[in-house]
KOLMARVEX-151068 format. One record per residue: residue number from 1; x, y, z of N, C-alpha, C in turn. Coordinates in steps of 0.001 Angstrom, whole numbers, plus 500000, padded with zeros to 6 digits. Atoms other than C-alpha are relative to their C-alpha. Last residue first. Example, Ala and Ser with C-alpha at 12.3 -4.5 7.8 and 13.67 -1.06 7.14 Angstrom:
2
+-----+--------+--------+--------+--------+--------+--------+--------+--------+--------+
! pos !   n.px !   n.py !   n.pz !  ca.px !  ca.py !  ca.pz !   c.px !   c.py !   c.pz !
+-----+--------+--------+--------+--------+--------+--------+--------+--------+--------+
!   2 ! 499180 ! 498810 ! 499940 ! 513670 ! 498940 ! 507140 ! 499230 ! 501090 ! 500730 !
!   1 ! 500890 ! 498810 ! 500000 ! 512300 ! 495500 ! 507800 ! 500900 ! 501200 ! 500000 !
+-----+--------+--------+--------+--------+--------+--------+--------+--------+--------+
//
This chain:
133
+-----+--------+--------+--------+--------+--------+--------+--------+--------+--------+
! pos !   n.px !   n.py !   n.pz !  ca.px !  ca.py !  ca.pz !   c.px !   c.py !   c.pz !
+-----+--------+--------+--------+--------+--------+--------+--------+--------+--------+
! 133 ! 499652 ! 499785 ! 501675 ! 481224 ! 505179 ! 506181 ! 499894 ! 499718 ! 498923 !
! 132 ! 500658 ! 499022 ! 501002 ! 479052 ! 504928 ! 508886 ! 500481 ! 500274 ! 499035 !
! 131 ! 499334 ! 498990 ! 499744 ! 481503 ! 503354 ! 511593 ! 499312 ! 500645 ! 499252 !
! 130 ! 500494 ! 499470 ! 498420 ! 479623 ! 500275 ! 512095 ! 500068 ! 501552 ! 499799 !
! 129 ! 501089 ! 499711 ! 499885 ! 479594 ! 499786 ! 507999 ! 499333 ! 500553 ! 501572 !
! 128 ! 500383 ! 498478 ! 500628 ! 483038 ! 500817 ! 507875 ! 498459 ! 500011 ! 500067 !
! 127 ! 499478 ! 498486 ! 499184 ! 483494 ! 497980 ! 510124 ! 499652 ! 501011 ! 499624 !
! 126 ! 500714 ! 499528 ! 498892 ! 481248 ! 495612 ! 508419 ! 500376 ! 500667 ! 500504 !
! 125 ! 501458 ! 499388 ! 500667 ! 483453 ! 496481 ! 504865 ! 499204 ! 500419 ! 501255 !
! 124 ! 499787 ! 498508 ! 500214 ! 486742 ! 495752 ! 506742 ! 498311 ! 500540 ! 499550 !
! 123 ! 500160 ! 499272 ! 498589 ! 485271 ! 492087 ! 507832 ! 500222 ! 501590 ! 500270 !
! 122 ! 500929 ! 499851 ! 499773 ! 484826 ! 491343 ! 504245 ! 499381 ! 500585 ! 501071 !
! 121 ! 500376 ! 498493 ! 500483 ! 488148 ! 492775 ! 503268 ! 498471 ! 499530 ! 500010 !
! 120 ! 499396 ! 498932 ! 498997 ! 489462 ! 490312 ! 506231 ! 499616 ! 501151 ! 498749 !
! 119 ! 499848 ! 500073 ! 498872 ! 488063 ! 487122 ! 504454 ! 499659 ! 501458 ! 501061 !
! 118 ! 501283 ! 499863 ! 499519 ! 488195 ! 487811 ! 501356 ! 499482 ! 499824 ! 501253 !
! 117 ! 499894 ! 498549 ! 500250 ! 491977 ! 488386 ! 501779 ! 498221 ! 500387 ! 499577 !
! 116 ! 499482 ! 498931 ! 499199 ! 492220 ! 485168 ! 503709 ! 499706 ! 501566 ! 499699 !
! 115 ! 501711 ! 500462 ! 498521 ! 490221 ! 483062 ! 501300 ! 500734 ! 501141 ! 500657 !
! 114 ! 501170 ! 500171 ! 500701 ! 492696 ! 484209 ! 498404 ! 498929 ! 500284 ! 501004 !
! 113 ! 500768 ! 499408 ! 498703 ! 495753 ! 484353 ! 500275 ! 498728 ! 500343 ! 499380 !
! 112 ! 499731 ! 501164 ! 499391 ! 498049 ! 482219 ! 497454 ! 499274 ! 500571 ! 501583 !
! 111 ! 500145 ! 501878 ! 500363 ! 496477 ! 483950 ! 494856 ! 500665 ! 499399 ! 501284 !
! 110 ! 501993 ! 499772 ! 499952 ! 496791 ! 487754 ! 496619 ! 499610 ! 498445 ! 499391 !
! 109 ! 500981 ! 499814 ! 499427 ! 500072 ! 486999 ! 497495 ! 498508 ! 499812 ! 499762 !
! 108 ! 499664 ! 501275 ! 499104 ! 501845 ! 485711 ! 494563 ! 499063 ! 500102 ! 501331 !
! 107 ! 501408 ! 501387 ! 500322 ! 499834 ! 488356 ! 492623 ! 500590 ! 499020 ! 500423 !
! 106 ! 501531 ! 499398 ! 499411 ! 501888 ! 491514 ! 495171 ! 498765 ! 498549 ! 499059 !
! 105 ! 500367 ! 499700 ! 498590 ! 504980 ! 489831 ! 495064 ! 498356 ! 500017 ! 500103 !
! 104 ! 500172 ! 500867 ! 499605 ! 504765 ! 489138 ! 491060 ! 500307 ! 499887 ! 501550 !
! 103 ! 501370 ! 500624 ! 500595 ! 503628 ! 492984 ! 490418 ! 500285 ! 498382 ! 500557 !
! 102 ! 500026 ! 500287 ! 501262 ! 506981 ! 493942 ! 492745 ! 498338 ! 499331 ! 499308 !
! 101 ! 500372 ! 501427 ! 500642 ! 506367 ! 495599 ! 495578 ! 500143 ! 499762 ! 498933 !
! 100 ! 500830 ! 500468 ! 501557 ! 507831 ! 498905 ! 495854 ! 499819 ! 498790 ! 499451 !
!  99 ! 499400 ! 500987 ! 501020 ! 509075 ! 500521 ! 498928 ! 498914 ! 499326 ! 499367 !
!  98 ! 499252 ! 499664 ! 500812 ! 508458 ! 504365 ! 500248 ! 500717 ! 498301 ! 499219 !
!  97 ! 498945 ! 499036 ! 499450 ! 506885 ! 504059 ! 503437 ! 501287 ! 499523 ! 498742 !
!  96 ! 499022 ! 501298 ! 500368 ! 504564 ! 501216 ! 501398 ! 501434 ! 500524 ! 501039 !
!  95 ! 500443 ! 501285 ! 499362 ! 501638 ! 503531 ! 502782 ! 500918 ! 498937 ! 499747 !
!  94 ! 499277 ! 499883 ! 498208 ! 503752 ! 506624 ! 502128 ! 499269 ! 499057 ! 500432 !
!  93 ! 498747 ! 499997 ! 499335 ! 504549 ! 505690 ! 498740 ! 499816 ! 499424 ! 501445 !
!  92 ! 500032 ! 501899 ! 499961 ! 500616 ! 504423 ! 498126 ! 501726 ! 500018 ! 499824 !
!  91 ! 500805 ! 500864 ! 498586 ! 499514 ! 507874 ! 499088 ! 500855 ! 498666 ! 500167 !
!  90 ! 499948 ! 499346 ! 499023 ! 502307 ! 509849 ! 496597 ! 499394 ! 499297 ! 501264 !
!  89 ! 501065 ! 499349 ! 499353 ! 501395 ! 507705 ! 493507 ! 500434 ! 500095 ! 501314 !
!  88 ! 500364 ! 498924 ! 500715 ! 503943 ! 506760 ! 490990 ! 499249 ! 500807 ! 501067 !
!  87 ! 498903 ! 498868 ! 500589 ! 506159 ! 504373 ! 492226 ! 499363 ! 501321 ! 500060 !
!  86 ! 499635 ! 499893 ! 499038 ! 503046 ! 502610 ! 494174 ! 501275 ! 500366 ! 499785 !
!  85 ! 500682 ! 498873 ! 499037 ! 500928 ! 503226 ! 491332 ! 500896 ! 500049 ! 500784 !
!  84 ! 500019 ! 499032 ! 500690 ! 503247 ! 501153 ! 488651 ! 499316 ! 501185 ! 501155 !
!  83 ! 498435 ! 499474 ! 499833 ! 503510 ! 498448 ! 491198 ! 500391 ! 501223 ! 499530 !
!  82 ! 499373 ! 499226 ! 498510 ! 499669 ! 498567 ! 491376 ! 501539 ! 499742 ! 500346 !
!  81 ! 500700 ! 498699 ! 500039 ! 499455 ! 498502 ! 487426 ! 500159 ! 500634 ! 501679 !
!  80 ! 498817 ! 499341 ! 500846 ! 501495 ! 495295 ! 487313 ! 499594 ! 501431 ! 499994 !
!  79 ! 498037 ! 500036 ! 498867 ! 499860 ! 493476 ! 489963 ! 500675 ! 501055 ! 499378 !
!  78 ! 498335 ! 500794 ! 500698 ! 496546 ! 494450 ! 487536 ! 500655 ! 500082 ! 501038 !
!  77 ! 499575 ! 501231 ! 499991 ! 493568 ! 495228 ! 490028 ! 501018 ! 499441 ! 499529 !
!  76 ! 498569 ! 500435 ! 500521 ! 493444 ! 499119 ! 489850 ! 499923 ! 498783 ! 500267 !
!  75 ! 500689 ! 500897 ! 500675 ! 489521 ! 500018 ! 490874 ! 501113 ! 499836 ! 499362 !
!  74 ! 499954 ! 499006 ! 500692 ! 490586 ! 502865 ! 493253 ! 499745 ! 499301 ! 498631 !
!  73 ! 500539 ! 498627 ! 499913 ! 489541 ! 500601 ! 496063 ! 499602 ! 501316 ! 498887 !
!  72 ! 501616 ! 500314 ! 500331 ! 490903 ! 497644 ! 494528 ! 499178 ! 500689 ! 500217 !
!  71 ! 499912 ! 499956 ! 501662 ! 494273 ! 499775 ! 494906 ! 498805 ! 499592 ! 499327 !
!  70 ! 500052 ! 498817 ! 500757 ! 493478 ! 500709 ! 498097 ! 499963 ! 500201 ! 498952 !
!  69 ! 501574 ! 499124 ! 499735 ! 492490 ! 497301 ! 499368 ! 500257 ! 500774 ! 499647 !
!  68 ! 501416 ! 500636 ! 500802 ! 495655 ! 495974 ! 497828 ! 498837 ! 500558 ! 500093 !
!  67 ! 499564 ! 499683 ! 501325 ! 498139 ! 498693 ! 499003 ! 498839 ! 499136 ! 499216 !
!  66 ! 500394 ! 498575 ! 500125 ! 496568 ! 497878 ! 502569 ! 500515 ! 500642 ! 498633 !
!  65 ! 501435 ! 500084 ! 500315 ! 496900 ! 494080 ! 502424 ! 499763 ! 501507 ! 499772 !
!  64 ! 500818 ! 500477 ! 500832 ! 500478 ! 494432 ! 501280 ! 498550 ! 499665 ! 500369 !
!  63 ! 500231 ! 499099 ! 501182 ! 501261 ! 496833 ! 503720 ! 499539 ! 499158 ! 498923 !
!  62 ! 500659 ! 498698 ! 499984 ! 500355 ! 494832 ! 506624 ! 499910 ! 500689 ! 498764 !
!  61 ! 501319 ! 500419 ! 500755 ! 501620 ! 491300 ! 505066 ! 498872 ! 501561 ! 500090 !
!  60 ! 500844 ! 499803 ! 499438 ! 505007 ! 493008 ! 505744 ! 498883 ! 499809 ! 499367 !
!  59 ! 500521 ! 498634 ! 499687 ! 507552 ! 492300 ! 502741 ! 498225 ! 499776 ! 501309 !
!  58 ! 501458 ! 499817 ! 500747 ! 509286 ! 489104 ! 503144 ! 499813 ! 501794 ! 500131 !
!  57 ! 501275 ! 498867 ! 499710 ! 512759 ! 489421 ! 504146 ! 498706 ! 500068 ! 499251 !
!  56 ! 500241 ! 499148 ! 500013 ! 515101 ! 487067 ! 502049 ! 498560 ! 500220 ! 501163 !
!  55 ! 500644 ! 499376 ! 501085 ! 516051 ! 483367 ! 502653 ! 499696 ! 501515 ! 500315 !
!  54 ! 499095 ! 499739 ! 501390 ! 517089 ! 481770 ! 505449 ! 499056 ! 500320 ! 499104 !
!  53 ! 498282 ! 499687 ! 500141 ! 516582 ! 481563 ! 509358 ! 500836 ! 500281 ! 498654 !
!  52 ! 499612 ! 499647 ! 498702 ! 512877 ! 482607 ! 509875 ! 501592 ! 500050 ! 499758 !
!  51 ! 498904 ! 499549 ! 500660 ! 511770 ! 482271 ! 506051 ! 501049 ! 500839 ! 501560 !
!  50 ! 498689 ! 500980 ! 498976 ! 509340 ! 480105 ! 506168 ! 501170 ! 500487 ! 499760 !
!  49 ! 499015 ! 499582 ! 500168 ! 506023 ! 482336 ! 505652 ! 501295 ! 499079 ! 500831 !
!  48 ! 500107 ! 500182 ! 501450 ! 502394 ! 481488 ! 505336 ! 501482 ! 499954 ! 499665 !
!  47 ! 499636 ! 501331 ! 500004 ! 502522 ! 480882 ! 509645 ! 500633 ! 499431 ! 498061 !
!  46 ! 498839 ! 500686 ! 499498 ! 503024 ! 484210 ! 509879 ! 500130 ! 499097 ! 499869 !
!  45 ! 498737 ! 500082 ! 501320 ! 500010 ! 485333 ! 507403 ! 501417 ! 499389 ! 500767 !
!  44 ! 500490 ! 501142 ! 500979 ! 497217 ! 484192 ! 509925 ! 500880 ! 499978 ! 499306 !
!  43 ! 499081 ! 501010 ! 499987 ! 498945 ! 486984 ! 512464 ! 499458 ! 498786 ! 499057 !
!  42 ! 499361 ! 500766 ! 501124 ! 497257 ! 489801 ! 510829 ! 500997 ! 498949 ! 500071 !
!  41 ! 499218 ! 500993 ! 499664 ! 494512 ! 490527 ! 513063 ! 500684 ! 499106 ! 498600 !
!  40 ! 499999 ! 501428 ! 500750 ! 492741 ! 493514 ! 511708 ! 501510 ! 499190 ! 500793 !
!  39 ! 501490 ! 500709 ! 499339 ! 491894 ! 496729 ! 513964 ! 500212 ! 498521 ! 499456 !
!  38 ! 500095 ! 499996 ! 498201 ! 495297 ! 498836 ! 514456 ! 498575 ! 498784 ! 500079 !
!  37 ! 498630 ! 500187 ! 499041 ! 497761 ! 498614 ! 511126 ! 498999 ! 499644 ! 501555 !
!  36 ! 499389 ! 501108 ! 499808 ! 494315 ! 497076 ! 509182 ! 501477 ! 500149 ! 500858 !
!  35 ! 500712 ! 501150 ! 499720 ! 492113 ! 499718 ! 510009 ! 501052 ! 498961 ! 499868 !
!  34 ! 499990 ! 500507 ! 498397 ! 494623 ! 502272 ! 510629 ! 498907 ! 499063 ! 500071 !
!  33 ! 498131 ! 500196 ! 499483 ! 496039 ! 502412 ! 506966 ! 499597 ! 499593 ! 501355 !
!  32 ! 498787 ! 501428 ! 500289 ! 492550 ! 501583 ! 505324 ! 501402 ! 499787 ! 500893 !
!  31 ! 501100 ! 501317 ! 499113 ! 490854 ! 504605 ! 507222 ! 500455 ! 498731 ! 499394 !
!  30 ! 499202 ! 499619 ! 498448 ! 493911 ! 507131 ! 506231 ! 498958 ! 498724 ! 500167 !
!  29 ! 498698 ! 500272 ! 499346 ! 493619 ! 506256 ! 502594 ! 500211 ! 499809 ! 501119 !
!  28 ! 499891 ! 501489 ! 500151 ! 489734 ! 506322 ! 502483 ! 501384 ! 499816 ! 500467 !
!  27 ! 500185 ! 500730 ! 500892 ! 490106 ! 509925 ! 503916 ! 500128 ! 498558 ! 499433 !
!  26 ! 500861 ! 499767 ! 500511 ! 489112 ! 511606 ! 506823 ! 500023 ! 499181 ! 498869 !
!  25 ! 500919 ! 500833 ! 499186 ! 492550 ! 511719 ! 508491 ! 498574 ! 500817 ! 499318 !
!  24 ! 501018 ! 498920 ! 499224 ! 495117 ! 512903 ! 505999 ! 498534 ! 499304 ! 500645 !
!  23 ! 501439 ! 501217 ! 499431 ! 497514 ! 509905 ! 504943 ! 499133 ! 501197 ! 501093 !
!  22 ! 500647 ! 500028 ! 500944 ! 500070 ! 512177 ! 503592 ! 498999 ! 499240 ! 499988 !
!  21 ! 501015 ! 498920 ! 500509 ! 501363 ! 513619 ! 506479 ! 499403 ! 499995 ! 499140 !
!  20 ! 501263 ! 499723 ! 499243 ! 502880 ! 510180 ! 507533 ! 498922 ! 500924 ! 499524 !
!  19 ! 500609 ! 500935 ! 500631 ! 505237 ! 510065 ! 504476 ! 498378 ! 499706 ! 500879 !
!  18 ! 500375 ! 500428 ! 498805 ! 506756 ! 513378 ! 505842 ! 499258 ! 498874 ! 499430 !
!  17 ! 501580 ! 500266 ! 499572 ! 508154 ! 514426 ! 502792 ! 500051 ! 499514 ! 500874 !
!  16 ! 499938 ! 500559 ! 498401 ! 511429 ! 516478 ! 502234 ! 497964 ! 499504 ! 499745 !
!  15 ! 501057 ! 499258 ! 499312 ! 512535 ! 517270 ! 498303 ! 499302 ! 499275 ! 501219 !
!  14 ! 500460 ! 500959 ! 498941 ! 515800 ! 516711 ! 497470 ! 498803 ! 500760 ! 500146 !
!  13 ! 500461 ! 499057 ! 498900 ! 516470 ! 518121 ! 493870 ! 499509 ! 499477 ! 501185 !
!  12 ! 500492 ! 500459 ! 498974 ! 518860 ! 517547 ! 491139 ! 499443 ! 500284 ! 501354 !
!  11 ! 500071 ! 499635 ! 499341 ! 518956 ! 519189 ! 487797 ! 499578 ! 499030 ! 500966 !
!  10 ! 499080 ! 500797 ! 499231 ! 519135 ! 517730 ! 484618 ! 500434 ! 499751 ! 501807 !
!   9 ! 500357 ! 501086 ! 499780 ! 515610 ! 519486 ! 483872 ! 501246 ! 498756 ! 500736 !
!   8 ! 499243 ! 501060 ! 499704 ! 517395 ! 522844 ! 484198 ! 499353 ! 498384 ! 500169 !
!   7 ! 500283 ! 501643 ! 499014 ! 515532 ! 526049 ! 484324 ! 500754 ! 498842 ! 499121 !
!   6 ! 499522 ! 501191 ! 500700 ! 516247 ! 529411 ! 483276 ! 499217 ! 498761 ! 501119 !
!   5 ! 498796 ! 500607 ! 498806 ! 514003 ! 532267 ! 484220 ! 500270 ! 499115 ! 499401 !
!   4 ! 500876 ! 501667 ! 498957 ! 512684 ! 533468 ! 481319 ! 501060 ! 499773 ! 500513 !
!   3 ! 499349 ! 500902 ! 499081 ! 514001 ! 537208 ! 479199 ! 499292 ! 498877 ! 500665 !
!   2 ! 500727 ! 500728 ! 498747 ! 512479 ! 538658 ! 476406 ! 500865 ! 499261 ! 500605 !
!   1 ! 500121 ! 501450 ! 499977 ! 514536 ! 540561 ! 473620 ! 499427 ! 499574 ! 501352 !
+-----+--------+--------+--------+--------+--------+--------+--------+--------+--------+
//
């Protein structure tokens, strides 16, 4: 009779990521993450937000512009499709460092930053265009 290793779907398993190490330098990912963490001025969104003494924690306008451009990048537009990626997809963990906009987060944003987000993914484009990419 043939033997197979067993295996266990119930099974629980930690597995260690470095969320950094997954933004490998060279690729779109990595050039979205440090264009807008180091080259884009994202104080315009502070003023969008009144939530100094009450109400919940916004999520960082950083990662939400950079989950957007990536996702429009990879030609995902639904809200509901890039919540679904950013469970699902390994890059767009470690660019959220592991949290998960909700679809109405992420199209509350992008509608109510409209001009703004054309704006600053027009100014991304000339960059990449300095930079040759």
């Amino acid at each position: 009779m043939a033997r197979y290793k067993g295996y266990d779907y119930t099974q629980t398993v930690l597995i260690p990521v470095s969320l950094e190490n997954q933004l490998l330098p060279g690729t779109l990912e990595f050039a979205i993450h440090v264009l807008v963490e180091r080259r884009m001025d994202t104080s315009i969104f502070g003023s969008r937000y009144k939530n100094d003494e009450t109400g919940c924690p916004a999520y960082d306008p950083k990662i939400l512009l950079t989950v957007i451009f990536l996702a429009y990048a990879r030609a995902i537009i639904s809200a509901r499709k890039i919540e679904q990626a950013c469970r699902a997809n390994s890059t767009l963990m470690a660019l959220t460092c592991g949290m998960v906009p909700d679809h109405s987060t992420i199209a509350a944003f992008v509608s109510s930053m409209k001009a703004e987000l054309q704006s600053m993914f027009g100014d991304m484009l000339l960059i990449y265009a300095e930079q040759g990419l």
